[in-house]
C-alpha positions in Angstrom: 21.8 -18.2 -18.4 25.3 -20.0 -19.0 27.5 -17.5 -18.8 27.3 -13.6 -19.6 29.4 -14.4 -22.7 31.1 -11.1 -23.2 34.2 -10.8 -22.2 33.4 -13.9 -20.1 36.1 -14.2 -17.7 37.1 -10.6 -17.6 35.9 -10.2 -14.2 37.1 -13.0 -12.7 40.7 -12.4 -14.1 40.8 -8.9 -12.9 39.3 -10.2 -9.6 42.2 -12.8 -9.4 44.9 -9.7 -10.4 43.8 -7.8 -7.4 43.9 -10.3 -4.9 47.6 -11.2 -6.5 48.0 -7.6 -5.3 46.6 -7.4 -2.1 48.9 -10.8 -1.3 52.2 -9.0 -2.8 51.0 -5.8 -0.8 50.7 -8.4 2.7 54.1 -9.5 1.8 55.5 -6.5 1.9 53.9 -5.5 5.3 54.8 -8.8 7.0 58.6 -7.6 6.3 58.2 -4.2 8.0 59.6 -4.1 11.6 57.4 -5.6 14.0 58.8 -3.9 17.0 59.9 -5.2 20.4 59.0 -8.4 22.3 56.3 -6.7 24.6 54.7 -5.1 21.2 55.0 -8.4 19.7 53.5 -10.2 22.9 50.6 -7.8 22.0 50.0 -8.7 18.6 50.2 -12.4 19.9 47.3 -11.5 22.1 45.0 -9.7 19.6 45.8 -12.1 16.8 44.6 -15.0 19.4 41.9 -13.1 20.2 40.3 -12.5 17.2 41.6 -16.4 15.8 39.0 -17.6 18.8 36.4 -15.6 17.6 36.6 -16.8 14.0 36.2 -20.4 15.5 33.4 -19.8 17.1 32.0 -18.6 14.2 33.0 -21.7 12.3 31.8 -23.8 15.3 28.0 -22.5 14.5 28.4 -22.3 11.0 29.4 -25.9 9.8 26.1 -27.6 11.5 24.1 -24.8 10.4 25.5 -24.8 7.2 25.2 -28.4 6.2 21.6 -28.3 7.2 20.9 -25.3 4.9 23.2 -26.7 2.1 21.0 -30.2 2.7 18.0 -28.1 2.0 19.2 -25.9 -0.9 20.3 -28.8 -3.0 17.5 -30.6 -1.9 14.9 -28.2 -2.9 16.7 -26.2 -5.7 19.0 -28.9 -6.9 23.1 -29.7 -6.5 24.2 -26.4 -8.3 22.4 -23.9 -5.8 23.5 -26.5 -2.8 27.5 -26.2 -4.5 26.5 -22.2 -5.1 26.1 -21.7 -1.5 29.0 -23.8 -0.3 30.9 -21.4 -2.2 29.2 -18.6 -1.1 29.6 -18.8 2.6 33.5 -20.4 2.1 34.7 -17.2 0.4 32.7 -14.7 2.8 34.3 -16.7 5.8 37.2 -16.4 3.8 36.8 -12.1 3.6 36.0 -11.7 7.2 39.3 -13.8 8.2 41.2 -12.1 5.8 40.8 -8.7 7.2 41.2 -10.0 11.2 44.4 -11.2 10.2 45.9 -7.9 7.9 44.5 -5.8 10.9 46.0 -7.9 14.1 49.6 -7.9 11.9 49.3 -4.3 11.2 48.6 -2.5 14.6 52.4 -3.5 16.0 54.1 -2.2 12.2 52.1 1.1 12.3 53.5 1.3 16.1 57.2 1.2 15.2 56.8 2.6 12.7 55.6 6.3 14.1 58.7 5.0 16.2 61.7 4.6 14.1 60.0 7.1 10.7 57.0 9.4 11.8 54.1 10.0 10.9 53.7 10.0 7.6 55.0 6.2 7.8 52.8 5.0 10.7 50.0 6.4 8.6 51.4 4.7 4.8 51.7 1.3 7.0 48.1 1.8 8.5 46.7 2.5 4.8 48.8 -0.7 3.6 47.0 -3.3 6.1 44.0 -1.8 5.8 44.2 -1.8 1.6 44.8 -5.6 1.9 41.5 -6.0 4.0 39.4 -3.7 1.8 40.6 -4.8 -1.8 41.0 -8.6 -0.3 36.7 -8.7 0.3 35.9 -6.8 -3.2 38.4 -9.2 -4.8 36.9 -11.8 -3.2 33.0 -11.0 -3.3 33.6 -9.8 -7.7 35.7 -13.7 -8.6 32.6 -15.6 -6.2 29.4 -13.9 -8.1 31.8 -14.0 -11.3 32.8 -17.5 -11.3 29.2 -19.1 -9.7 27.8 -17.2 -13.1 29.9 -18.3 -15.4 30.0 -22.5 -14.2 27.8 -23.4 -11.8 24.7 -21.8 -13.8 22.3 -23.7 -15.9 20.2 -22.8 -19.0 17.3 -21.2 -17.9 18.0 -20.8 -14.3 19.0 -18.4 -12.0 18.5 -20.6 -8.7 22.8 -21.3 -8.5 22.9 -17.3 -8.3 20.5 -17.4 -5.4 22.0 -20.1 -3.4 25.8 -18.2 -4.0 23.9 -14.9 -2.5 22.3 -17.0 0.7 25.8 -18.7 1.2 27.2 -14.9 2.1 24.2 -14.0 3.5 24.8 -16.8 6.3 28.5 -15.9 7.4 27.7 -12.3 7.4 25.0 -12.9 9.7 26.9 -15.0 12.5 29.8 -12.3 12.0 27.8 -9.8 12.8 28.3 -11.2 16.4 31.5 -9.3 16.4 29.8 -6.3 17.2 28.1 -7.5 20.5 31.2 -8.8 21.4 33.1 -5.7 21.2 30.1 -3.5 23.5 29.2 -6.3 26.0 33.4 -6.2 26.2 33.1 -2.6 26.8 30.4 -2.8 29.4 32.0 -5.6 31.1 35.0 -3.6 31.6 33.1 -0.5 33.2 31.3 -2.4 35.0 34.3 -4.3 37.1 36.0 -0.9 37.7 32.5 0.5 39.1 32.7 -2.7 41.5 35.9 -1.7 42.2 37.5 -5.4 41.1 39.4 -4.8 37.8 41.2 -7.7 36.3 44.6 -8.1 35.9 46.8 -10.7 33.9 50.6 -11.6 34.8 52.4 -8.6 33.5 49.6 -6.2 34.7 47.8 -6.3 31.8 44.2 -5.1 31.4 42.8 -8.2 30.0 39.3 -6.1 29.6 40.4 -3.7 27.7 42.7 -6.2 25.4 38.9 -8.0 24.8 37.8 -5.2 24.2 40.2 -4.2 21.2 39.8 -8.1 19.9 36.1 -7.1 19.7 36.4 -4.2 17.3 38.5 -5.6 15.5 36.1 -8.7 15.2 33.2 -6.1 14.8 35.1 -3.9 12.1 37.2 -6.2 10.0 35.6 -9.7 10.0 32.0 -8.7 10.5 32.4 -5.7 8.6 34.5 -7.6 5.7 31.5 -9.9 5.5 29.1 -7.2 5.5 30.6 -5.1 3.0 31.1 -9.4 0.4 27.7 -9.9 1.5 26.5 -6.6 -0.2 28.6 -6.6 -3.3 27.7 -10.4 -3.8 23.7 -9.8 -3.5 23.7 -6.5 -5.8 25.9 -8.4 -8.1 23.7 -11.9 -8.0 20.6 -9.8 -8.3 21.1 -7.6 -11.1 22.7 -10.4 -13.2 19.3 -12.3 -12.7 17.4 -9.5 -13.5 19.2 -8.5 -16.8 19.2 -12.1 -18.1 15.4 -11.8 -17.7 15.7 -8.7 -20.3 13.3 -6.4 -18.2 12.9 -3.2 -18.5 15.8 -2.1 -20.8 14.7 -2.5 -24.7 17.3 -3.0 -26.7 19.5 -4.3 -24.7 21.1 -8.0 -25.7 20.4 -10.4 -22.3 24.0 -12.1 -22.5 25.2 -8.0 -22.2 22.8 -6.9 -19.3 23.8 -9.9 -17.6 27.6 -9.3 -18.3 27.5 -5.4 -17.3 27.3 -5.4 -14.0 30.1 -7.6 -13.3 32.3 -5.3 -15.7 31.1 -2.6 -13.7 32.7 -3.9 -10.5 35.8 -5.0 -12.1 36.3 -1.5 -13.2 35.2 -0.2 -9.6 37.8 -2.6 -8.3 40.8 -1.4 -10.4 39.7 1.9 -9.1 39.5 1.2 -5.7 43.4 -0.2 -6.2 44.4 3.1 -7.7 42.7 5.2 -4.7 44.5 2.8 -2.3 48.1 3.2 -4.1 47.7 7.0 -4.2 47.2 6.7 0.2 50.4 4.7 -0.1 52.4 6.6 -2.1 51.5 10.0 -0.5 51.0 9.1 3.2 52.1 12.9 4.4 48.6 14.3 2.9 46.6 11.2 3.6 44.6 12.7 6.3 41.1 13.0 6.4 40.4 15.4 4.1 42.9 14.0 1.2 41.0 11.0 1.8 37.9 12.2 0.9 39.4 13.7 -2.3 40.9 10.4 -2.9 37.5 8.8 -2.4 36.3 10.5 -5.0 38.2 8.8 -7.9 36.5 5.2 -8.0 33.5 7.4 -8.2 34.5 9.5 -11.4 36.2 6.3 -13.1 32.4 4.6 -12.4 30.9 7.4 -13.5 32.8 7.8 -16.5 33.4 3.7 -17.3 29.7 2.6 -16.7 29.2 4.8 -20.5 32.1 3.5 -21.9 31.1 -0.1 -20.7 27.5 0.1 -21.9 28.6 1.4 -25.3 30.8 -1.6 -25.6 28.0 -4.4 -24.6 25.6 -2.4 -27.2 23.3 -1.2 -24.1 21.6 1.9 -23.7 22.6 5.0 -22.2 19.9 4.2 -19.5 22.0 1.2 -18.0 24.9 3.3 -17.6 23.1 6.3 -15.7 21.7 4.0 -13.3 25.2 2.7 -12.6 26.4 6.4 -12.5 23.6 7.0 -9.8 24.9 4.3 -7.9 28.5 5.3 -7.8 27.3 9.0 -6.9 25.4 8.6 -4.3 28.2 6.8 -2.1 30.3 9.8 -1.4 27.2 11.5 -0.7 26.2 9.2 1.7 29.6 9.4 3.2 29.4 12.5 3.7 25.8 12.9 5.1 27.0 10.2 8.0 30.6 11.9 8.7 29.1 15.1 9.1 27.7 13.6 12.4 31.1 12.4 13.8 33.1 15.8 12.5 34.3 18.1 15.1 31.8 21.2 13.9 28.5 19.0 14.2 30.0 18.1 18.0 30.5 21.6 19.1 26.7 22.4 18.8 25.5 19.2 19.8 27.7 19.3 22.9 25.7 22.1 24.3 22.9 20.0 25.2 25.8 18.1 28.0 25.2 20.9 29.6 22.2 20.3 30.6 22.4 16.9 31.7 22.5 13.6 30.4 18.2 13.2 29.1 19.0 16.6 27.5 22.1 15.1 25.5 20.3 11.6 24.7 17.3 13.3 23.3 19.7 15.5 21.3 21.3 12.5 20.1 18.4 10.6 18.7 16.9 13.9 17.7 20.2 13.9 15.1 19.6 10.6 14.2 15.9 10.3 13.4 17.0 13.8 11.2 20.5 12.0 9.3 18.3 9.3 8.6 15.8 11.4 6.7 18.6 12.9 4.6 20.6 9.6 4.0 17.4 7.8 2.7 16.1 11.4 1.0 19.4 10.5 -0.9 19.1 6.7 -1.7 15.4 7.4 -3.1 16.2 10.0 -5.2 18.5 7.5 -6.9 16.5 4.7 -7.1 13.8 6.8 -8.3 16.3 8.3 -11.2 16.9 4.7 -11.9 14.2 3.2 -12.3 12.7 6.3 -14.5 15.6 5.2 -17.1 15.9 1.4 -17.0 12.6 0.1 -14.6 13.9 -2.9 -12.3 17.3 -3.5 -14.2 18.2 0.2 -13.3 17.6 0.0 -9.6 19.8 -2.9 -9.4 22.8 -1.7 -11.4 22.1 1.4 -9.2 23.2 -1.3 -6.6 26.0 -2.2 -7.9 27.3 1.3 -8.6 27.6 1.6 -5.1 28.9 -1.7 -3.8 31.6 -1.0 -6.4 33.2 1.3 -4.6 33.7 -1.7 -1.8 37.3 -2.1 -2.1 38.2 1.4 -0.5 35.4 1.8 1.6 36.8 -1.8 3.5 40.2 -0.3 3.2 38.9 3.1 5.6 36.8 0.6 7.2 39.7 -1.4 8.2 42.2 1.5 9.3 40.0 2.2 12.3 40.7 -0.6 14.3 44.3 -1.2 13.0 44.8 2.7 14.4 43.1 1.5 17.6 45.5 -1.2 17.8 48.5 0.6 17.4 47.5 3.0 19.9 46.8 0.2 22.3 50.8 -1.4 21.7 52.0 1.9 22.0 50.6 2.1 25.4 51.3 -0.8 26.4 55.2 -0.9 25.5 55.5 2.3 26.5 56.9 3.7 23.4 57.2 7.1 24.6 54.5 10.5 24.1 55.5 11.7 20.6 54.4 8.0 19.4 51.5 7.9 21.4 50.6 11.4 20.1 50.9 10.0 16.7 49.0 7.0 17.0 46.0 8.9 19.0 45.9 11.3 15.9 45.8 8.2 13.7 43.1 6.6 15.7 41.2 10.2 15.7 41.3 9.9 12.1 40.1 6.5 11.9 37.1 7.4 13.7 36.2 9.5 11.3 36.6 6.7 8.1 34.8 4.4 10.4 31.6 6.9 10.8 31.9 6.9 6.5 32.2 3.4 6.4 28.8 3.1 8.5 27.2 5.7 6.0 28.3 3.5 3.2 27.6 0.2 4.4 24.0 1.2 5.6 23.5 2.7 1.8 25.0 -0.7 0.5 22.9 -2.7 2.3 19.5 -0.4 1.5 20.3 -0.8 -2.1 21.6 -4.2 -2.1 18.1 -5.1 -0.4 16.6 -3.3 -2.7 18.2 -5.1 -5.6 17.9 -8.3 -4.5 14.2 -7.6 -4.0 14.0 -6.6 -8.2 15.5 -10.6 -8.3 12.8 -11.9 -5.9 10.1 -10.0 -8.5 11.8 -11.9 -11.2 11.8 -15.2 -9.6 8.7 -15.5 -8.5 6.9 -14.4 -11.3 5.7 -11.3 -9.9 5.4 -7.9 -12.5 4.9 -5.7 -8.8 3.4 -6.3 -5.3 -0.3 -5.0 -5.0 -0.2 -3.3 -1.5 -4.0 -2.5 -1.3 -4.5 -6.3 -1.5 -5.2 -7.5 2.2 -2.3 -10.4 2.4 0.4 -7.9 0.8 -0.2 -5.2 3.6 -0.2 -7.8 6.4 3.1 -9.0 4.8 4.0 -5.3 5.0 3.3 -4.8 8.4 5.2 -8.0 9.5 8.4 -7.1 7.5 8.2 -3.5 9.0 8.5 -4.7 12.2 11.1 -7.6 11.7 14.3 -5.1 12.0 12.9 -3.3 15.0 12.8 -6.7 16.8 16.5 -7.8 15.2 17.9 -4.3 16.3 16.3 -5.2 19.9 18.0 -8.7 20.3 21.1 -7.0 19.2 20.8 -4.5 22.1 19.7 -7.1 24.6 22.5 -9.2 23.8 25.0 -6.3 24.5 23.8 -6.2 28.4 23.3 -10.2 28.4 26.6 -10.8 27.0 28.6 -8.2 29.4 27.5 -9.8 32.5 28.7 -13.1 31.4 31.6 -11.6 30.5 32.0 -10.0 34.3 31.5 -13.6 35.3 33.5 -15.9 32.9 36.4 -13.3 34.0 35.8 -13.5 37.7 36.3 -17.4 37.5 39.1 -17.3 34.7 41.7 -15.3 37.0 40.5 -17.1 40.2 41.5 -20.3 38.7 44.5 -19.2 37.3 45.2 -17.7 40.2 48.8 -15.8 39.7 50.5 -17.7 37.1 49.4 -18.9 33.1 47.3 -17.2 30.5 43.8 -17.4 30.8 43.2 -13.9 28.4 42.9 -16.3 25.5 40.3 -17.9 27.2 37.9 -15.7 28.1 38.2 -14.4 24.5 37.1 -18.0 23.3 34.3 -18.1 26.0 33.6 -14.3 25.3 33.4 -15.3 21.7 31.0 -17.8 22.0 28.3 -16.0 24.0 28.2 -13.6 21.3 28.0 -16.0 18.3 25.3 -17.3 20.3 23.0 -14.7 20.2 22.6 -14.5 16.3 20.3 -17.5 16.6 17.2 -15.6 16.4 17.5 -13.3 14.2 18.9 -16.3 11.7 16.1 -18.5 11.9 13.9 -15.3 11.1 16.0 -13.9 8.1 15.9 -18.1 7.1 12.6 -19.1 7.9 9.7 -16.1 8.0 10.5 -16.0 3.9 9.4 -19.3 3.6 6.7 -19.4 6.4 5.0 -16.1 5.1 5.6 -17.1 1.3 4.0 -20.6 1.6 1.2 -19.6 4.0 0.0 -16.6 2.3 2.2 -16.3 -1.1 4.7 -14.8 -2.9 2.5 -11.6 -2.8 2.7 -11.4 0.5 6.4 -12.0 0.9 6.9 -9.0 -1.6 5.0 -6.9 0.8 6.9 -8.4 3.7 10.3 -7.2 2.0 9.3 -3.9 1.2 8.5 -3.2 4.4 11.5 -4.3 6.1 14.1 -2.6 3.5 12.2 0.7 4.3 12.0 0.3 8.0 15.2 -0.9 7.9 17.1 1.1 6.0 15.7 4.1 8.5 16.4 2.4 11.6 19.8 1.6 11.1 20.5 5.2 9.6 19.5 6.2 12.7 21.3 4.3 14.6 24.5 5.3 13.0 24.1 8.5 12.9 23.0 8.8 16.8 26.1 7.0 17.7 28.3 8.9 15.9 27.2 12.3 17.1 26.9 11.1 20.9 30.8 9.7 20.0 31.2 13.2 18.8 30.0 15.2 21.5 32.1 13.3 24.3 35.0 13.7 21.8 34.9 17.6 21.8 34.4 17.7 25.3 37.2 15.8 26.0 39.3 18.1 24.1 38.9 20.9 26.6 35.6 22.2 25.9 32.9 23.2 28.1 34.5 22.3 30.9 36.8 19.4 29.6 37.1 16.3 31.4 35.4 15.6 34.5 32.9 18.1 34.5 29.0 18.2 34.3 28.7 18.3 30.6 31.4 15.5 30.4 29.6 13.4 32.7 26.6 13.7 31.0 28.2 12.8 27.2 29.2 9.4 28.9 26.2 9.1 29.2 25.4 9.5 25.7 27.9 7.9 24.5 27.6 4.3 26.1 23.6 5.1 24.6 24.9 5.5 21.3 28.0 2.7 21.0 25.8 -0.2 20.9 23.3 1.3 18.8 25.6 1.8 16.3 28.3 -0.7 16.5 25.8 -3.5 17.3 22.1 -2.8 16.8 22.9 -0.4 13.5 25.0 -3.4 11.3 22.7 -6.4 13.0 19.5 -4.5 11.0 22.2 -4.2 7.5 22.4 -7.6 7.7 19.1 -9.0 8.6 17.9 -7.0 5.4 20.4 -8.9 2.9 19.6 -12.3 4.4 15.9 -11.7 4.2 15.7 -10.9 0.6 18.2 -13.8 0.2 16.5 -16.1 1.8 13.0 -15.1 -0.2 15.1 -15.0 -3.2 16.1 -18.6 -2.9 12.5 -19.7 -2.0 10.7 -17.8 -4.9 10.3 -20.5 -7.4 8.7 -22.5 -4.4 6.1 -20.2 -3.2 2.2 -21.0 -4.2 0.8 -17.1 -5.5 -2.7 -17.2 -3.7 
């Protein structure tokens, strides 16, 4: 499998072309206005913040890492060892990448609603967040390129796998980011209920700053490594399974290899053009625009995957499974939104009003139904897919969707750049007509960030799902018998692995937070009235979190090849089945809970029922510090764990007996 030999380094070139971009675009933004010192002092703060966090990450991953790496080139020979060095250097390379557009951005979007408006706050908000999104497809499209074309051998697809558990790896320590930014939040109600809040020289809330420096870790570095992870693993998997020629007769192996990385550079260039058309027309780049915006990578996929597949000499079937893939994404953005938008609130808030088990059972009562219609969604694509090309289509399904990655990171990222700006704006006292602006911008990154959690949890469904189609090639498996006794006991297991990931998420929120209260207690104590200590507590507050994603990285890692070598590859099939489909329900779920508990406060808030500091109010509190971690830590954790496990199993296929 040396190289896909059409067009060989088309992909990597147009991969290169838009990170040249997405650097120029940077340039430009680092020259806008910055603002005053005390906005500046700000930034400072955030970018420190979320600087310690990457650390940490890097702290865990390097001894991790070389262990794994030791054991990949061990087992599966230098290339896959190389493969995942690679891997896991560009991912860490995505996740600091968007930190570092977002913490520059927030203070820019601030002066400028200051000195321009608006429309220019909004234009600089879309800028940073374009060189986030566009940075991480750019990224993800050149590493799976690239891997393919040198480090593979004749015959072998193992280099693929090892690129695919490289990513797999930083996006699962990342993920930390997400715990960080709840336990933050809890740690911060919880002094003010004990009437002790925190203060830093200057009177600044240091709580609430840690707080911000967690969502931005949670939803640009964790969410940057999510979204590579996802393109890199649909990518990886559907190049292994077209240069096995399966399923799609007639179709050259050096061309169904070759089309899904074309696919992705055309989903790219779209995703460019979508972020230029936010940047050039920021006064009707709110929500709604966006979604019409949204829509164009999805034509131009829809449109190019024919065009593409008639130029590799494929059959039409490739390119409707592609088509699938890219159609379902704005459909899945929509089915999640709908859960955060203002009309869905205003019936769900009724149930505040009869106190808070009322409004939590609401809540999970709109989940467990958002996840019926987002997976409803998802299966009739797959099944569409795999009617017209078998295992090849479900994976280019995959990378239909991941394709679209470049703008979904950019709305992904605008979220916690708004939430920035509206912090600096605060903070400097910038005056109410620029705070005004910058709450509307956050209001309108709250929605962007409930479609980002729509498309991410379809990205990493499919991306599973794909990566499993790789695993049935590897291991020399046609399909997994699940009447046979070890399959179903491997089903059962890998049903219940997410469940017990999305609970050591959600205990790590509570455990986190109280060392948090603590490490802050002791921080200001010693530093008395005088010096910094907010740095710090982020690095100590950074490190509890990063802690708590050893469990559920030993079990992505190691319950592949502990169920695959003690009851065989069958059973690890079964295993993986069950946990995309579990999976992929639970963290739907999740999401779309949060979101319409988030919702419900939101339109209280706004005057209804009562407004602020009524019974219904209290009562969507409630709710809502239910449904943050569930969706901002438990939800992603799941997304995650899903990718790593079919990584990990696709890595240890050729190794596993078949009993």
């Amino acid at each position: 499998m040396a190289g896909f030999g059409y067009g060989s380094w088309l992909a990597p070139s147009v991969a290169a072309c838009a990170l040249g971009a997405a650097g120029v675009l940077y340039g430009v933004l680092w020259a806008r206005p910055a603002g005053n010192a005390a906005m500046a002092a700000n930034t400072r703060e955030q970018a420190a913040g979320a600087e310690a966090f990457l650390r940490e990450v890097v702290r865990f991953l390097l001894p991790a890492g070389a262990v794994v790496f030791v054991l990949v080139a061990w087992q599966l020979g230098p290339g896959s060892g190389g493969a995942f060095a690679v891997g896991a250097l560009l991912a860490a390379l995505a996740a600091a990448t968007g930190a570092r557009a977002a913490t520059q951005t927030g203070s820019r979007v601030a002066q400028a609603a200051r000195e321009l408006g608006g429309p220019k706050a909004r234009s600089t908000a879309h800028a940073g967040a374009a060189v986030s999104g566009v940075a991480v497809a750019a990224l993800a499209l050149l590493g799976a390129s690239v891997t393919h074309l040198v480090l593979s051998s004749p015959g072998s697809a193992q280099e693929l796998a090892g690129f695919a558990l490289g990513t797999a790896c930083v996006a699962l320590l990342t993920r930390a980011g997400g715990v960080l930014a709840k336990a933050a939040d809890r740690a911060a109600d919880l002094l003010v209920r004990l009437g002790e809040p925190l203060w830093a020289p200057g009177g600044a809330d240091p709580a609430a700053g840690l707080s911000l420096t967690g969502e931005i870790a949670a939803d640009t570095a964790a969410a940057g490594a999510d979204l590579f992870d996802s393109a890199a693993g649909a990518l990886v998997a559907a190049a292994i399974v077209g240069a096995a020629g399966l399923s799609v007769p007639g179709g050259a192996r050096p061309a169904l290899a070759a089309f899904p990385f074309l696919l992705a550079a055309l989903g790219l260039l779209a995703s460019l053009a979508a972020c230029a058309v936010l940047l050039v027309a920021p006064g009707v780049a709110g929500p709604r625009s966006v979604r019409l915006v949204s829509v164009l990578p999805v034509v131009t996929l829809v449109v190019g995957s024919f065009g593409l597949a008639a130029l590799l000499g494929l059959p039409p079937a490739a390119a409707v499974a592609a088509a699938l893939g890219a159609a379902v994404s704005p459909a899945l953005g929509a089915a999640t939104s709908y859960y955060a938008s203002r009309r869905r609130a205003s019936r769900f808030a009724e149930s505040a009003q009869l106190g808070s088990a009322d409004i939590v059972l609401a809540g999970l009562a709109a989940g467990l139904e958002g996840a019926v219609a987002s997976v409803v969604l998802l299966g009739l694509a797959l099944l569409a897919a795999t009617s017209a090309a078998g295992l090849y289509g479900a994976a280019v399904c995959a990378v239909g969707l991941v394709s679209c990655a470049g703008l979904a990171g950019s709305l992904a990222a605008f979220a916690p750049i708004a939430s920035l700006a509206r912090r600096i704006a605060a903070a400097a006292a910038l005056g109410s007509d620029v705070r005004e602006m910058a709450e509307a911008l956050h209001g309108e990154g709250v929605i962007h960030a409930a479609r980002r959690r729509g498309f991410a949890a379809g990205a990493a469904a499919l991306s599973g799902v794909a990566l499993f189609c790789g695993y049935l090639v590897l291991a020399g498996l046609g399909s997994v018998d699940l009447g046979h006794p070890r399959t179903l006991i491997g089903l059962l297991i890998g049903a219940a692995l997410p469940f017990l990931i999305a609970a050591t998420a959600l205990n790590g929120v509570g455990e986190v937070a109280f060392e948090l209260v603590a490490q802050g207690r002791r921080l200001a104590r010693e530093a008395g009235t005088g010096g910094d200590w907010t740095r710090r507590w982020a690095g100590e507050a950074s490190r509890a979190a990063v802690g708590r994603t050893g469990l559920p990285s030993l079990t992505a890692l190691g319950v592949p090849l502990a169920l695959g070598m003690g009851l065989g590859a069958e059973a690890l099939g079964g295993a993986l089945a069950g946990a995309i489909a579990s999976g992929t329900l639970l963290s739907f779920l999740l999401a779309d809970a949060g979101d319409v508990w988030r919702g419900g406060r939101r339109w209280i808030e706004s005057g209804a029922l009562g407004g602020e500091g009524s019974l219904a109010h209290r009562a969507a509190i409630v709710g809502d510090a239910v449904g943050e971690p569930l969706k901002d830590a438990a939800g992603p954790a799941v997304q995650v764990f899903l990718k790593a496990l079919a990584a990990a199993s696709l890595a240890a296929a050729p190794l596993l007996p078949h009993l």
